[in-house]
N, C-alpha and C positions, 0 to 999 in steps of 0.2 A: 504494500500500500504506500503511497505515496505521501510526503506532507502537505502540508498545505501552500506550498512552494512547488511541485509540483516533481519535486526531490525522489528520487528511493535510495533508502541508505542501507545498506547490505552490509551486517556483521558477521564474521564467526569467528570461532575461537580458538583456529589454530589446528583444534585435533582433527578436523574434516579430512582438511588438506593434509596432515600428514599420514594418516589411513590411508590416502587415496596415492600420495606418491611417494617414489624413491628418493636417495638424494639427488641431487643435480639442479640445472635452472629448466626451469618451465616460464613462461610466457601463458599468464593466465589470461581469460576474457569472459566478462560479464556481459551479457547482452538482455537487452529489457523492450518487449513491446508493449503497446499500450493502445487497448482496442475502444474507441467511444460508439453508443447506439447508434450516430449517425453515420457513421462505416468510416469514419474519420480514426487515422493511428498517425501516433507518434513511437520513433525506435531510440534506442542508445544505444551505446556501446562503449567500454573502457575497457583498457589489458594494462597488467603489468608483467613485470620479470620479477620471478621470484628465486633466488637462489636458498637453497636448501642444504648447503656443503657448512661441516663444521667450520669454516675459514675461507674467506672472499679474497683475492688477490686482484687487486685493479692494478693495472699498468698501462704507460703511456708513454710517446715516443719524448725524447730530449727536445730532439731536431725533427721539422718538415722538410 
């Protein structure tokens, strides 16, 4: 359900998501349609990258 903004805020707490996968990065995505009587919709969609590795290593060139 939506607020009154016309918002949907999506929680969970973690255990879903590790139930559901291994370690590594996964690229999540949430998708939401939204159907009105008059056959009128609105859609969203948002992803992230989730890394799931006891330890993140970023690196980045010195030089271009």
């Amino acid at each position: 359900m939506t607020d009154p903004r016309g918002q949907l805020v999506v929680k969970l707490s973690g255990q879903e998501i590790d139930q559901l996968l291994s370690t590594g990065s996964y690229r999540l995505t949430l998708e939401a349609n939204r159907g009105w009587p008059d056959n009128q919709s609105i859609s969203g969609r948002s992803s992230f990258i989730l890394h799931k590795g006891d330890t993140y290593i970023g690196l980045s060139p010195q030089e271009m």
